[in-house]
DRENGU-945694 format. One line per field, with one value per residue (C-alpha): residue number from 1; residue in one letter; chain; x, y, z. Coordinates in Angstrom, 1 decimal. Layout:
N
lovex = NUM/...
tikol = a/...
vogu = A/...
x = X/...
y = Y/...
z = Z/...
***
This chain:
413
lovex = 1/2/3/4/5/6/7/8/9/10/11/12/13/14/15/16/17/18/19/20/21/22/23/24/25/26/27/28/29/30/31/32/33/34/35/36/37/38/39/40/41/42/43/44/45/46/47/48/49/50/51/52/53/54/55/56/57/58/59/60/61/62/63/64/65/66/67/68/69/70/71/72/73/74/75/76/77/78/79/80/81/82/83/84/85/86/87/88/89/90/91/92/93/94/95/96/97/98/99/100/101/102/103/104/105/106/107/108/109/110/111/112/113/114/115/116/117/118/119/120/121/122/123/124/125/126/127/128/129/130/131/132/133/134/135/136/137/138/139/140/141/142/143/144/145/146/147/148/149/150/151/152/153/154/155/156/157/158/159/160/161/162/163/164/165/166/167/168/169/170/171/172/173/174/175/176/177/178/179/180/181/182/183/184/185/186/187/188/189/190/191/192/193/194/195/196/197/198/199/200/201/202/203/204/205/206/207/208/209/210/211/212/213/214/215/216/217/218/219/220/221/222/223/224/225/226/227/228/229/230/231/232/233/234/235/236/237/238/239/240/241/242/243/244/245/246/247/248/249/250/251/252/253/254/255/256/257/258/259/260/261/262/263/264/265/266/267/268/269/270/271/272/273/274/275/276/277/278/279/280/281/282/283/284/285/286/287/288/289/290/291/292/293/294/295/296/297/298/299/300/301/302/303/304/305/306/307/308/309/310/311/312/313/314/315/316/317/318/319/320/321/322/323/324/325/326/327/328/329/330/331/332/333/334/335/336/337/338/339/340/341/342/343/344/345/346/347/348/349/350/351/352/353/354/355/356/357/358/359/360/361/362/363/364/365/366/367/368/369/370/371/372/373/374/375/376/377/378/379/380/381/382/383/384/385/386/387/388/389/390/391/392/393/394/395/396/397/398/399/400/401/402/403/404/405/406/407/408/409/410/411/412/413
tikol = x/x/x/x/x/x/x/x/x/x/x/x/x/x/x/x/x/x/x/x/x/x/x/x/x/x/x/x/x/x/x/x/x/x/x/x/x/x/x/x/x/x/x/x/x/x/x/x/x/x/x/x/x/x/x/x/x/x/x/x/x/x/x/x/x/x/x/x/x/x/x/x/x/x/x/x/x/x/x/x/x/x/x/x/x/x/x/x/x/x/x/x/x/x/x/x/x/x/x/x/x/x/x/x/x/x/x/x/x/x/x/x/x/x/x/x/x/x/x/x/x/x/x/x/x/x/x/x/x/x/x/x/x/x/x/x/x/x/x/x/x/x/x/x/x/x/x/x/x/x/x/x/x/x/x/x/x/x/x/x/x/x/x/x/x/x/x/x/x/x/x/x/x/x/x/x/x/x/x/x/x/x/x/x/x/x/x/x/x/x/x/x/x/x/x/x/x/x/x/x/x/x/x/x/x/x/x/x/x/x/x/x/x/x/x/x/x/x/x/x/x/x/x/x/x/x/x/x/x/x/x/x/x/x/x/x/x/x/x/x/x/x/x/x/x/x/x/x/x/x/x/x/x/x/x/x/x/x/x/x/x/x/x/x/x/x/x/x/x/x/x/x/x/x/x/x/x/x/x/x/x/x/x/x/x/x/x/x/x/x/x/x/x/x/x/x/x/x/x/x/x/x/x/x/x/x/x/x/x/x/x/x/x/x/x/x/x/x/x/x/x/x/x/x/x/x/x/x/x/x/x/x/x/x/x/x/x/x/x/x/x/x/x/x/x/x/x/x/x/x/x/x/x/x/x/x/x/x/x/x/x/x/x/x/x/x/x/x/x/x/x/x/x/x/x/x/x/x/x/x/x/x/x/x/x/x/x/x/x/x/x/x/x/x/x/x/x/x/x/x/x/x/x/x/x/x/x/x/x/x/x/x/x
vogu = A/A/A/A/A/A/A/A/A/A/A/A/A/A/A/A/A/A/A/A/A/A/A/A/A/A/A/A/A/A/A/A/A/A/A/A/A/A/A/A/A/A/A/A/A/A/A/A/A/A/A/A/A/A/A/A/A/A/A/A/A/A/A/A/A/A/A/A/A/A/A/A/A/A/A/A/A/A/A/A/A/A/A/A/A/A/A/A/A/A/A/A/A/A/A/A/A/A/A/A/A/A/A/A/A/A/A/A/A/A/A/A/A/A/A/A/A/A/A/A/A/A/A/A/A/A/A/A/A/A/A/A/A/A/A/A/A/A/A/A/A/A/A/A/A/A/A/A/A/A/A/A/A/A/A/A/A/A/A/A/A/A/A/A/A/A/A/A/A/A/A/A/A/A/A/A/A/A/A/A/A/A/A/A/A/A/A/A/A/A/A/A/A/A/A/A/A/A/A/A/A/A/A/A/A/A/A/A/A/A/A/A/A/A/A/A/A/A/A/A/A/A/A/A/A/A/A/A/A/A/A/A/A/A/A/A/A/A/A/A/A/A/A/A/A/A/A/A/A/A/A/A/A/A/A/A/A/A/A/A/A/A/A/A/A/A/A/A/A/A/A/A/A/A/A/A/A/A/A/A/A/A/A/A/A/A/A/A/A/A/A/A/A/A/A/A/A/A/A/A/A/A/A/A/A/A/A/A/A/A/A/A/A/A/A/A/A/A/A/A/A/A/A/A/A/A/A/A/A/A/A/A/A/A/A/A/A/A/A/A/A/A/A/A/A/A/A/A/A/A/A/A/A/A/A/A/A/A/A/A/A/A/A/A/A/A/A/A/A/A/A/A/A/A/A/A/A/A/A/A/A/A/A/A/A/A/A/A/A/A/A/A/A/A/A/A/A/A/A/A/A/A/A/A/A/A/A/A/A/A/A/A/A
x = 12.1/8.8/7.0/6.8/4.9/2.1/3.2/1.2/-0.9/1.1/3.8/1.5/0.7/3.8/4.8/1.7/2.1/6.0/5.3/3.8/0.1/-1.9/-3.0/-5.6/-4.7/-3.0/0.8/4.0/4.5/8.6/10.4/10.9/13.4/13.6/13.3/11.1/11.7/12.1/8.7/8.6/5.8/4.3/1.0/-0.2/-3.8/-6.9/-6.0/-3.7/-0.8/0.1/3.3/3.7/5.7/6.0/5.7/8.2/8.6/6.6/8.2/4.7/1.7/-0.5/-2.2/-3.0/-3.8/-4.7/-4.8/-5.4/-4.4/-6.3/-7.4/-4.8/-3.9/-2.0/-0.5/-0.3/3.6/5.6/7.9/4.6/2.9/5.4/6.7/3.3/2.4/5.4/8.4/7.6/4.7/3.8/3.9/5.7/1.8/3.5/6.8/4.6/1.8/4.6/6.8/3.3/3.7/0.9/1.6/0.9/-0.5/-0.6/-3.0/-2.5/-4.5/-2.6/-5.2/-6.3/-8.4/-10.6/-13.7/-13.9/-15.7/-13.2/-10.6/-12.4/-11.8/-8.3/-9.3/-11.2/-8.4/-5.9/-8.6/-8.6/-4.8/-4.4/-6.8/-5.4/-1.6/-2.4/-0.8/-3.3/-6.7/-6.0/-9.0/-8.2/-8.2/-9.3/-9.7/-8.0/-7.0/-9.3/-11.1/-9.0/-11.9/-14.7/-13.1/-12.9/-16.2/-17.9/-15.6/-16.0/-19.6/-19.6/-18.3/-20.8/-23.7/-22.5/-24.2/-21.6/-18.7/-15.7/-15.9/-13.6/-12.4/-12.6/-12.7/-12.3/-12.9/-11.5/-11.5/-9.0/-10.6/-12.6/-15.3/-18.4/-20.8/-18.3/-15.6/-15.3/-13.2/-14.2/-16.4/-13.9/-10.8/-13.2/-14.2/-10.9/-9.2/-11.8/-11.4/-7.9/-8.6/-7.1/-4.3/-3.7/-6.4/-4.8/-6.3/-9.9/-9.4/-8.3/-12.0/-13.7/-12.2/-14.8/-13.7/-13.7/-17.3/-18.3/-16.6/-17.3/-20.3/-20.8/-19.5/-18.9/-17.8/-17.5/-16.6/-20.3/-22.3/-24.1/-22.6/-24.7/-23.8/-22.3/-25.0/-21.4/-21.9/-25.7/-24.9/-22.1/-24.2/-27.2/-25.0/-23.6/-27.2/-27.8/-25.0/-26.3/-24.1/-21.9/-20.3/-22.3/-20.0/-16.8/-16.9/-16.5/-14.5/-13.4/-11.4/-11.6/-8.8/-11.4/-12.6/-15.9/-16.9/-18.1/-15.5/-14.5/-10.8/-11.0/-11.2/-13.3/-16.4/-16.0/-12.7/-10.0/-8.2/-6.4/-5.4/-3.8/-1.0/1.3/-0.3/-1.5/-3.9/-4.4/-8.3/-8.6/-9.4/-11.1/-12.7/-13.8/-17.1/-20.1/-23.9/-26.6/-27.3/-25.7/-22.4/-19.5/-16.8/-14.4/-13.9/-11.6/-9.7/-5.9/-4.9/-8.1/-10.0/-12.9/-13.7/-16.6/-17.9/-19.0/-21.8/-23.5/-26.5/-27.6/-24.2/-22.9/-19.7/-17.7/-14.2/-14.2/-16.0/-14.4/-12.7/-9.1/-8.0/-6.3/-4.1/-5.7/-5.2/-2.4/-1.7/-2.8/-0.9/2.5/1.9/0.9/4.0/6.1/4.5/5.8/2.9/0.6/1.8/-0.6/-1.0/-2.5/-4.2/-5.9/-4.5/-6.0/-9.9/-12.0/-11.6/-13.7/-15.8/-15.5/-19.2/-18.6/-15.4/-17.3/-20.9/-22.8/-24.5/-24.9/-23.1/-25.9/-26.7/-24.5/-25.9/-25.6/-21.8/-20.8/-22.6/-21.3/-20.6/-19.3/-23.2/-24.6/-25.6/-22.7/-25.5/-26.5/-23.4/-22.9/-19.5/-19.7/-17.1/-15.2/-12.8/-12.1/-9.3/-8.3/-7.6/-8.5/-5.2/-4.5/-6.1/-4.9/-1.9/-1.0/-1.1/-0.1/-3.3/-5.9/-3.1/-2.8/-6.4/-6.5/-3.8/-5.4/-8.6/-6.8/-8.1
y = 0.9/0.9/4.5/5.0/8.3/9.8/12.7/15.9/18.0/20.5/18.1/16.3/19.6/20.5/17.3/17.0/20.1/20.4/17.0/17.0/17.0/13.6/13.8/10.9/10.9/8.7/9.2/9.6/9.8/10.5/13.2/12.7/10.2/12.0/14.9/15.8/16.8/20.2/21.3/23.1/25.5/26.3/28.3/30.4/29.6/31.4/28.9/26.8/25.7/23.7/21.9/21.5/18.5/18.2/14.8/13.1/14.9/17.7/20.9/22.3/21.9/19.4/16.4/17.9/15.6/17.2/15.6/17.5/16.3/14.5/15.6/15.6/19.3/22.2/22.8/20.5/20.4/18.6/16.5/14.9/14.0/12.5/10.4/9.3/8.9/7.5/7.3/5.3/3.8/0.1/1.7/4.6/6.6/10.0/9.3/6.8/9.4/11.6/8.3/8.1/11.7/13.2/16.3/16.3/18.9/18.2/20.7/21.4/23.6/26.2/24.1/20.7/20.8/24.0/23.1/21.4/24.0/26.8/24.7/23.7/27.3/26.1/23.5/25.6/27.9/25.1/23.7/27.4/28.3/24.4/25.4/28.6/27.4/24.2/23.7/22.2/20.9/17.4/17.5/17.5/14.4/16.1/14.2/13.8/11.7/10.7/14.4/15.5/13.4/15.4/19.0/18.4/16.9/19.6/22.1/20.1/20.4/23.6/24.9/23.3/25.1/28.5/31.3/32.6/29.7/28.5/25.1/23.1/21.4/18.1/14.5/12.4/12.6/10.6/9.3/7.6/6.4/9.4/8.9/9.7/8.5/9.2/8.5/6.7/7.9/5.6/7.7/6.5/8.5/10.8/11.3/10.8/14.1/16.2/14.7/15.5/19.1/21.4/19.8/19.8/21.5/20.0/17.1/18.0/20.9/17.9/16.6/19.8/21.3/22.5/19.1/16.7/17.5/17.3/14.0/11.8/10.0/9.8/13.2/14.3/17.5/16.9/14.4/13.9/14.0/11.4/10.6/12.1/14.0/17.2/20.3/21.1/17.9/18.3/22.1/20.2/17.5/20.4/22.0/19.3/19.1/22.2/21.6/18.6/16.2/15.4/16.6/15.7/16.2/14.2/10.6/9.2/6.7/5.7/3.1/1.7/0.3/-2.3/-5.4/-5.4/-9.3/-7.7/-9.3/-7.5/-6.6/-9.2/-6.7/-8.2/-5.3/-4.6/-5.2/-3.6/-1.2/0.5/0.2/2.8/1.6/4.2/5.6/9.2/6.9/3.7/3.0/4.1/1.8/2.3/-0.2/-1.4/-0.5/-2.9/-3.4/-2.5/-0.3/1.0/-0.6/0.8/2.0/4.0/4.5/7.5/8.3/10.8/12.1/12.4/9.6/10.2/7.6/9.0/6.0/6.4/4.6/4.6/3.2/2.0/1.9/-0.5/-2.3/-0.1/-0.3/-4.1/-3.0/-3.3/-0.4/1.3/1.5/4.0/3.2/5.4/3.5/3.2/6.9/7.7/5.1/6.1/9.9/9.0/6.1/8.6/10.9/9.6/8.7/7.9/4.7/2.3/-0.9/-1.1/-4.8/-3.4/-0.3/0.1/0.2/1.0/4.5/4.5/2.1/0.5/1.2/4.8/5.0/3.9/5.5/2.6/2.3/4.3/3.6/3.9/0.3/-3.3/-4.4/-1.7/-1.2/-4.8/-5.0/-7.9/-4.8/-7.6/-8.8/-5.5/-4.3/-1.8/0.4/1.2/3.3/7.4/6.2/5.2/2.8/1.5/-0.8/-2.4/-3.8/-7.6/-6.8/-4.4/-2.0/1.2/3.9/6.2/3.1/3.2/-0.3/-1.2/-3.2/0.1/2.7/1.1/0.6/4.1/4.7/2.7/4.7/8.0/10.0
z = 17.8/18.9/19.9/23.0/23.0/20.9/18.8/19.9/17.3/16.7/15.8/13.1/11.8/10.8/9.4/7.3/6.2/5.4/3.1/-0.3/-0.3/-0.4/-4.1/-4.9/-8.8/-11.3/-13.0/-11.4/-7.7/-8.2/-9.5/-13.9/-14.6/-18.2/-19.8/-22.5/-25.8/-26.3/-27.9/-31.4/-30.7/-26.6/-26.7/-24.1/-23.2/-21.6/-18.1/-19.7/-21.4/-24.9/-25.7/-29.9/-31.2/-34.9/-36.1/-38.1/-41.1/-40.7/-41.0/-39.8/-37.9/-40.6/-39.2/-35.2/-32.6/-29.5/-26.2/-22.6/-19.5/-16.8/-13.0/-10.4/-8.4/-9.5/-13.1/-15.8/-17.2/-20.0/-17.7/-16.0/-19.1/-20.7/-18.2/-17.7/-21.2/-22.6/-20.6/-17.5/-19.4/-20.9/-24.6/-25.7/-27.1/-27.4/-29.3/-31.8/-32.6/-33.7/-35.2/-37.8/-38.7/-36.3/-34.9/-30.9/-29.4/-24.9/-24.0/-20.1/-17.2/-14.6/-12.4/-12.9/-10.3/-11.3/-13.0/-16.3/-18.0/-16.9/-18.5/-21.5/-22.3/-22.8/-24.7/-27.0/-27.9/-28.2/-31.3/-32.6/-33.0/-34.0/-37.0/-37.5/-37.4/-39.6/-43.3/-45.3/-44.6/-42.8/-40.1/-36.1/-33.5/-30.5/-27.1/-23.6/-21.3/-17.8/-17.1/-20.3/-22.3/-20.3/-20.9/-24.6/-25.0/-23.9/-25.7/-28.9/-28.2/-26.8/-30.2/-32.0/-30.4/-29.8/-31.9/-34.9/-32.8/-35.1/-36.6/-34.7/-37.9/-35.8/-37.8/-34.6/-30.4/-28.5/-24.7/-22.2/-19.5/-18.9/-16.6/-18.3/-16.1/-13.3/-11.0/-7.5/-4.6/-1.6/0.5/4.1/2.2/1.3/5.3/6.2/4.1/5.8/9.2/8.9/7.5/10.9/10.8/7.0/4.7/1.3/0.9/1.7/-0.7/-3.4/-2.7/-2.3/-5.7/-8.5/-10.5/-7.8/-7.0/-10.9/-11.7/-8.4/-8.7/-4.9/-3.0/0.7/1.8/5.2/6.9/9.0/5.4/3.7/0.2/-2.8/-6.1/-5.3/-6.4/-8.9/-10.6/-11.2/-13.0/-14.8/-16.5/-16.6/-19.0/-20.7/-21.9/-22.8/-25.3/-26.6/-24.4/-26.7/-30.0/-33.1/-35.8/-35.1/-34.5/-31.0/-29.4/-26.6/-24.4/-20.7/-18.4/-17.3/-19.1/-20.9/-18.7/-15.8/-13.6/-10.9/-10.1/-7.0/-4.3/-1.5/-0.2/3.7/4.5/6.1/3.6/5.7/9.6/11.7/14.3/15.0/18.5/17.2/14.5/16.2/15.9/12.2/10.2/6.3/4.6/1.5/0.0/0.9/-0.7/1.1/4.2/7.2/6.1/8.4/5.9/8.1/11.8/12.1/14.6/14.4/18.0/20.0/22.0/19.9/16.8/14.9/12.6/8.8/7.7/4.0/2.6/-1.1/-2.4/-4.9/-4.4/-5.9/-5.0/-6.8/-9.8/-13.1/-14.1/-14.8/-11.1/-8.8/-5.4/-3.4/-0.3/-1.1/-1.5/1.5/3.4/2.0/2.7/6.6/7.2/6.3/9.1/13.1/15.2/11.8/10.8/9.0/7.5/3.8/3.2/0.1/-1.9/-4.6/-5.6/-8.9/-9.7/-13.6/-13.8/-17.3/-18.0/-17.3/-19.3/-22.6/-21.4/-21.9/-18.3/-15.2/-11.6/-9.2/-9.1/-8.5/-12.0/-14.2/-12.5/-13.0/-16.4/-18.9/-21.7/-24.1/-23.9/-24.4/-28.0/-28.9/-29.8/-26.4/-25.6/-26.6/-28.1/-31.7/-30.7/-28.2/-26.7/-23.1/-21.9/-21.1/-17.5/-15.1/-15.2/-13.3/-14.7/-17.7/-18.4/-22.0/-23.0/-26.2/-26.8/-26.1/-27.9/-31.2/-31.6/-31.3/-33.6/-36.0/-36.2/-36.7/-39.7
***
């Protein structure tokens, strides 16, 4: 039946707010379907959480891998993970790193939105009580999964450069995705969780949280702003320098959910992503990132008359770029159909989230080239991993694929 009147704002208030908060982030969007194993050890952590589970045969802790968990909002837990990670994924990573008798240590946050080197605090103990629980000398694998890969890189490194710090014991780091040289959220979704703020504050506070601002590449924090790196990103990579950038002592790899070509994911730049139609949204419509300047990439409107329009400048095409990808249209446009009055149509709902240069550091993100680099063509030599692997499609982002997981697996110490 069609609407015949448009919903008021104290109406879409309380349906916003009643729902579960828009959360731009990978994994399950559905309750578990399964439960995890029971773990056979759960460590309480300075801001976190980790979940032990023994690998086959081991009646102790010996051959530790430990992995942390990625950005999304509130706390990590077991049922998330591995239904992510395993379950509900392409290739069961979990249940065969304990199969090959490695001990798997998730290392998880109370917040995975607070800043990455709050939670690498976490990460840091989980490596000490991992080393101090250990039988036997077999070094650690140490690495994480999307911001997971960031927090224990600087831990890792953090460790190494502290006056009188432990040895982290650590043969091997290791990365998922993790955007090194940062992440994309389309600056229109951006504009649009903060234009949306008074009626529900949840999903500007998503953007605006400490590790939002340090992974994005390109930051708002109001809707009116011109996109930039946030002032929390700049400190973050500040002091990822002063502890050498990287760990020196393990060896580093990594792996990308984008190809290594430099084809793009086929998403067209400036085109409609998402379109309102319900007759409280009606006027909004988000669009796809474009090259050059003054490119229009949302015209919001939610209740009012007015429809403020976003324009940015010197941008890259980013939401095409090869990279492990993320529905964040899409995200957006289930959470509002769901909402009476906010209905939308969702051409496009997904865009590039890590760039596959930024997910094996070899180039920047600031520029069209250096984002759709040919990284096969590129001398491995140029990037801070000491190897690497892309993937033969541009997948979402953090999939387990069977193809980037046992290359992994077979580089385990």
């Amino acid at each position: 039946m069609p609407e015949q009147n448009a919903p008021t704002e104290a109406q879409v208030q309380e349906a916003l707010r009643a729902a579960p908060p828009i959360i731009l982030a990978p994994g399950p969007r559905e309750a578990p379907t399964q439960v995890p194993p029971v773990p056979h050890d759960v460590w309480e952590l300075p801001g976190g959480t980790a979940w032990v589970y023994r690998g086959e045969g081991n009646g102790r802790l010996t051959r530790p891998v430990l992995l942390a968990d990625g950005f999304n909002s509130g706390p990590s837990t077991p049922d998330f993970l591995w239904n992510g990670l395993d379950f509900n994924a392409p290739y069961p990573f979990l249940s065969e790193l304990r199969r090959r008798g490695r001990d798997l240590v998730l290392v998880g946050f109370h917040e995975r939105s607070a800043s990455i080197l709050d939670n690498a605090q976490a990460a840091i103990a989980a490596v000490k009580r991992a080393n101090a629980d250990r039988e036997g000398k077999h070094p650690l694998v140490v690495g994480g999964f999307s911001m997971g890969g960031l927090v224990t890189r600087y831990a890792l490194a953090k460790m190494e450069t502290e006056p009188g710090g432990d040895d982290h014991e650590t043969a091997l780091y290791l990365s998922f995705d993790s955007p090194h040289r940062g992440a994309w959220i389309p600056i229109g979704l951006q504009a649009f969780a903060h234009y949306i703020r008074k009626l529900d504050p949840r999903f500007s506070g998503q953007i605006n949280s400490p590790a939002a601002r340090q992974l994005l590449a390109q930051h708002i924090a109001e809707w009116q702003d011109s996109p930039a790196p946030d002032k929390e990103r700049e400190e973050f990579l500040a002091e990822l320098a002063r502890v050498h950038h990287w760990p020196r002592r393990p060896r580093k790899i990594g792996v990308a959910n984008g190809v290594g070509t430099g084809e793009g994911n086929g998403i067209r730049p400036g085109v409609d992503a998402v379109k309102g139609k319900g007759l409280g949204i009606v006027g909004t419509d988000l669009n796809t990132q474009s090259a050059g300047d003054d490119q229009l990439v949302a015209t919001l409107r939610v209740l009012t008359l007015k429809k403020p329009e976003i324009h940015t400048s010197g941008l890259p095409e980013f939401d095409g770029a090869p990279g492990g990808t993320l529905e964040g249209f899409g995200i957006l446009a289930d959470a509002l159909n769901k909402i009476a009055g906010l209905g939308v149509d969702v051409p496009v709902r997904e865009h590039c989230f890590v760039p596959a240069v930024s997910a094996v550091a070899i180039r920047d993100v600031h520029t069209h080239d250096d984002l759709y680099a040919d990284i096969n063509a590129l001398s491995p030599e140029d990037s801070e991993l000491d190897e690497f692997k892309v993937a033969s499609r541009n997948e979402p982002h953090t999939q387990v694929t069977e193809e980037l997981c046992t290359w992994i697996l077979d580089r385990l110490p």
